[in-house]
N, CA and C atoms as an extended XYZ file, in Angstrom:
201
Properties=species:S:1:pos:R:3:atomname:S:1:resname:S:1:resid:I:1 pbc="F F F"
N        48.403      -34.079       67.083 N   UNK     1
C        49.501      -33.145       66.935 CA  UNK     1
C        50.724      -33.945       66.519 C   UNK     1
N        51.485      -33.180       65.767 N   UNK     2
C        52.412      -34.076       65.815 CA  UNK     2
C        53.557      -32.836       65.471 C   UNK     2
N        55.141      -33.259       66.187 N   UNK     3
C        55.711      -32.555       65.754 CA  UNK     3
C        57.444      -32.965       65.027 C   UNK     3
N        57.865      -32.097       63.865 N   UNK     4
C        58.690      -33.031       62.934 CA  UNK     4
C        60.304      -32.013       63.355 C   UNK     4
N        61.367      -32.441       63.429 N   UNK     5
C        62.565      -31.894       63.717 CA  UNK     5
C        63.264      -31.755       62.775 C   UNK     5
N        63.730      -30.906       61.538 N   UNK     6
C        64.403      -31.015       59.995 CA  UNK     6
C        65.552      -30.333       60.791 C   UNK     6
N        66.496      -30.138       59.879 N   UNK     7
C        67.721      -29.816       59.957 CA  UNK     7
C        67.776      -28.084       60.166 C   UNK     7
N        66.829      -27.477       59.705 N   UNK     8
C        66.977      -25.927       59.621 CA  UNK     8
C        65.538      -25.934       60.385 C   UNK     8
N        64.859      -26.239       60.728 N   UNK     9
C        63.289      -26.006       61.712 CA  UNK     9
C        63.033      -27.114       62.279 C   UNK     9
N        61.468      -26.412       63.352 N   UNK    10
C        60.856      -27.848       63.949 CA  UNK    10
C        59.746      -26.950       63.642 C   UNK    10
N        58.217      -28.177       62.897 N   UNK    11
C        57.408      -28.199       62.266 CA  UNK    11
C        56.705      -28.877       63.177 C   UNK    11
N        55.325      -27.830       63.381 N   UNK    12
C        54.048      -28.229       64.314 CA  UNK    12
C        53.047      -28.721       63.630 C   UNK    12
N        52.360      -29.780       63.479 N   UNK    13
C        51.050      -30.078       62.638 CA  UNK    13
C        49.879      -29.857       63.726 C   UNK    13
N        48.890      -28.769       63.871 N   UNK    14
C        47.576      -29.125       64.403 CA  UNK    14
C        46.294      -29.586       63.145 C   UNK    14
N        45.129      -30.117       63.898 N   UNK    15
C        44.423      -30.421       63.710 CA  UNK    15
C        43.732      -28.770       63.297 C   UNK    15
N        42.882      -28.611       61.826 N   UNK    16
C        42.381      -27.194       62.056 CA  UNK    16
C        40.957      -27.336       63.128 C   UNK    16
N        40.853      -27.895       63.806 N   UNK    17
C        39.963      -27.312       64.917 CA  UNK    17
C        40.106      -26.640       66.243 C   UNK    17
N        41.675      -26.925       66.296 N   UNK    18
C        42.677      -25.961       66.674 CA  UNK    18
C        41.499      -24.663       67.577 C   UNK    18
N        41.723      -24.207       68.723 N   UNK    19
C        41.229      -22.858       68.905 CA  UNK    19
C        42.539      -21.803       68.158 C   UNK    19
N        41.843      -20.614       67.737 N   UNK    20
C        43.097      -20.158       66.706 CA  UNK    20
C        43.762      -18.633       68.181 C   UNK    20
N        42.614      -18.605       68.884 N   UNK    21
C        43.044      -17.510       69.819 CA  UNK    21
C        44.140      -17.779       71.215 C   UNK    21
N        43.865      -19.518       71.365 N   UNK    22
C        44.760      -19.937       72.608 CA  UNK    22
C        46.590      -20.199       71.016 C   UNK    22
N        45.980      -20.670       70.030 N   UNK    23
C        46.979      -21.103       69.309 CA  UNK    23
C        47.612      -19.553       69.165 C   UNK    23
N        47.263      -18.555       68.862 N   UNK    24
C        47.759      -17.142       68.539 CA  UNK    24
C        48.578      -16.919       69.577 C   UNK    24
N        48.730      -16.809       71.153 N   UNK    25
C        48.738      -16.697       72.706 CA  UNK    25
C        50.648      -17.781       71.768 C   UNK    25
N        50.441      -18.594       71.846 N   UNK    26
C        51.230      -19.865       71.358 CA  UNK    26
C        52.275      -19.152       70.423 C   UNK    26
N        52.139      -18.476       69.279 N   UNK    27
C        53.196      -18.302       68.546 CA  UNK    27
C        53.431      -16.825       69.025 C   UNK    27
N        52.444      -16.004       69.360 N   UNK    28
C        53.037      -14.738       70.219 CA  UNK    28
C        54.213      -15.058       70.939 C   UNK    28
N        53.853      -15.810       71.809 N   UNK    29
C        55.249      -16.220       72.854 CA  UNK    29
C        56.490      -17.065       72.176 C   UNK    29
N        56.463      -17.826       71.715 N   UNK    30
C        57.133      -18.417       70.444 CA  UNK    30
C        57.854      -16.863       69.846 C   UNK    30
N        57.384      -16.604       69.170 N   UNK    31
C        57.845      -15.342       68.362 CA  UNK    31
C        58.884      -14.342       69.596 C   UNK    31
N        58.493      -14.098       70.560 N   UNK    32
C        59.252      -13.563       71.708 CA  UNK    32
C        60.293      -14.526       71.744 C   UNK    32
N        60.331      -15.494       72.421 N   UNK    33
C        61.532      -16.402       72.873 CA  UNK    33
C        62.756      -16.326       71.677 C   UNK    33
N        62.056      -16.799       70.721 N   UNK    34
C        63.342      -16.438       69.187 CA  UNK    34
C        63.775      -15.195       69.181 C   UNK    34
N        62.952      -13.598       69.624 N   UNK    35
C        63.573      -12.492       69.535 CA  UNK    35
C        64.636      -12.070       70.422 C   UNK    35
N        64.183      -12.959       71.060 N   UNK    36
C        65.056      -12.298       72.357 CA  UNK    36
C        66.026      -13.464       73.118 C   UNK    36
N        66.016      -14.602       72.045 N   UNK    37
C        67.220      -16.066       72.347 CA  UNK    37
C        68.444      -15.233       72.840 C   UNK    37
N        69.166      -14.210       72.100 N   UNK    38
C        70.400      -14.031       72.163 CA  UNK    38
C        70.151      -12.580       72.711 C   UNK    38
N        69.759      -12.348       73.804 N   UNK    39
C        69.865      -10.842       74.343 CA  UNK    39
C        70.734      -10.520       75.451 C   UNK    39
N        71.196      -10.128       76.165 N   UNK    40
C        72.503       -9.956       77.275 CA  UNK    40
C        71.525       -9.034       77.933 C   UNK    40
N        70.411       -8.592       77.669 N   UNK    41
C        69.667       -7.588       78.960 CA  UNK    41
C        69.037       -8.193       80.121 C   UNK    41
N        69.592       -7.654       80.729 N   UNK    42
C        69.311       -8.315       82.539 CA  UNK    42
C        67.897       -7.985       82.675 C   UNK    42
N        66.400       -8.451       83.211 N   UNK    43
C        65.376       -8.014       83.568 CA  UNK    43
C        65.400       -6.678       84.248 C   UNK    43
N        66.521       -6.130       85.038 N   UNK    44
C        66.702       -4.552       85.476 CA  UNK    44
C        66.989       -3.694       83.888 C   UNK    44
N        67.343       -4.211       83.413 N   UNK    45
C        67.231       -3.210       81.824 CA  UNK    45
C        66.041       -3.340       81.373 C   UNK    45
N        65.437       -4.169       81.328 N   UNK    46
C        64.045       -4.149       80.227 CA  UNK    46
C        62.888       -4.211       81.126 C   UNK    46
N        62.938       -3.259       82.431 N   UNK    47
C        61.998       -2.752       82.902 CA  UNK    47
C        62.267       -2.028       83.407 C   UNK    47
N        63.794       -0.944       82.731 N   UNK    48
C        63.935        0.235       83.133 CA  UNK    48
C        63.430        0.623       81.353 C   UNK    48
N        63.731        0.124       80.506 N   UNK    49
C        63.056        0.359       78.836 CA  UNK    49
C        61.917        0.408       78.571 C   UNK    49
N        61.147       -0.685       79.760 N   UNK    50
C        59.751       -0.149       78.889 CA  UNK    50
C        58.999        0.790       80.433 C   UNK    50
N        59.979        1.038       81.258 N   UNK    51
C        59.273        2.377       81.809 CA  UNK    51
C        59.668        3.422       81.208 C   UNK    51
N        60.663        3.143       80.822 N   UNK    52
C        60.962        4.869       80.103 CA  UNK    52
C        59.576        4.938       78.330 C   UNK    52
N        59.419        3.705       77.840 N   UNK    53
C        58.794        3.682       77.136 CA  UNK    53
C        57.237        4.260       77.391 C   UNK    53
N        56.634        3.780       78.480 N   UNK    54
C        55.515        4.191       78.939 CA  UNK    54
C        56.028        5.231       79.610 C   UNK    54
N        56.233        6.076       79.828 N   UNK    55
C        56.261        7.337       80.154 CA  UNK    55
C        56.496        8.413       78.965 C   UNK    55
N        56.881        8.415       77.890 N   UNK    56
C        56.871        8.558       76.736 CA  UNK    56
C        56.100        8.387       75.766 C   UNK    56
N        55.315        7.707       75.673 N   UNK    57
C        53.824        7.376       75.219 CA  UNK    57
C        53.087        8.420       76.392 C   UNK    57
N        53.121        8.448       77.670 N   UNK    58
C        52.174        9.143       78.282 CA  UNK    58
C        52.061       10.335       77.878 C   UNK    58
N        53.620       10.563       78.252 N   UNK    59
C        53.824       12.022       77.563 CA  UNK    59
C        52.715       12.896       76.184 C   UNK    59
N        53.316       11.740       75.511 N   UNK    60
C        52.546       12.259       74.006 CA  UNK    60
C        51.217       11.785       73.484 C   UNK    60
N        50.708       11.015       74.563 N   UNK    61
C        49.001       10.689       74.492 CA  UNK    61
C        47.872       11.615       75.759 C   UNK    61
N        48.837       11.592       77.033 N   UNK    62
C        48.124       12.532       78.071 CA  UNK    62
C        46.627       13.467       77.342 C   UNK    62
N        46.815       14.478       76.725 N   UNK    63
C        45.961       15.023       76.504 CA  UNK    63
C        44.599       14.408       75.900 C   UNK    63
N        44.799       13.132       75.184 N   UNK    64
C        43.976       12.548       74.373 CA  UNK    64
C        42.874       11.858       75.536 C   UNK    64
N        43.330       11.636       76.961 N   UNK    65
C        42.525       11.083       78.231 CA  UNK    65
C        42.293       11.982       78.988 C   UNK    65
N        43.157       12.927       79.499 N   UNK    66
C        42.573       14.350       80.407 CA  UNK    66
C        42.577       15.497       80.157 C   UNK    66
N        41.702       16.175       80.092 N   UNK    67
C        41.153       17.347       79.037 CA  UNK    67
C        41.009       18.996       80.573 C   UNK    67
């Protein structure tokens, strides 16, 4: 592995034998941390958002599971 620090990025080299599903797990979370670097929401907001989210999805999927 090796990893390189440029002026505008930091550059990961793996080996491609790499597992690509633990490596996927890897930039998933990666990809989170950059979205959400600059957020001001307290953990009491963004698990009052994604309950209101899942309850809203329930809403409009319910019928598709109980008949």
């Amino acid at each position: 592995m090796l990893i390189e620090r440029t002026s505008k990025e930091v550059i990961i080299r793996l080996p491609a034998s790499v597992d690509t599903t633990g490596l996927q797990r890897l930039v998933d979370y990666l990809t989170y941390k950059e979205a959400t670097m600059n957020s001001k929401a307290t953990q009491k907001q963004v698990d009052k958002l994604a309950s209101d989210v899942k309850k809203g999805w329930w809403k409009k999927n319910r019928k598709r599971f109980i008949k």
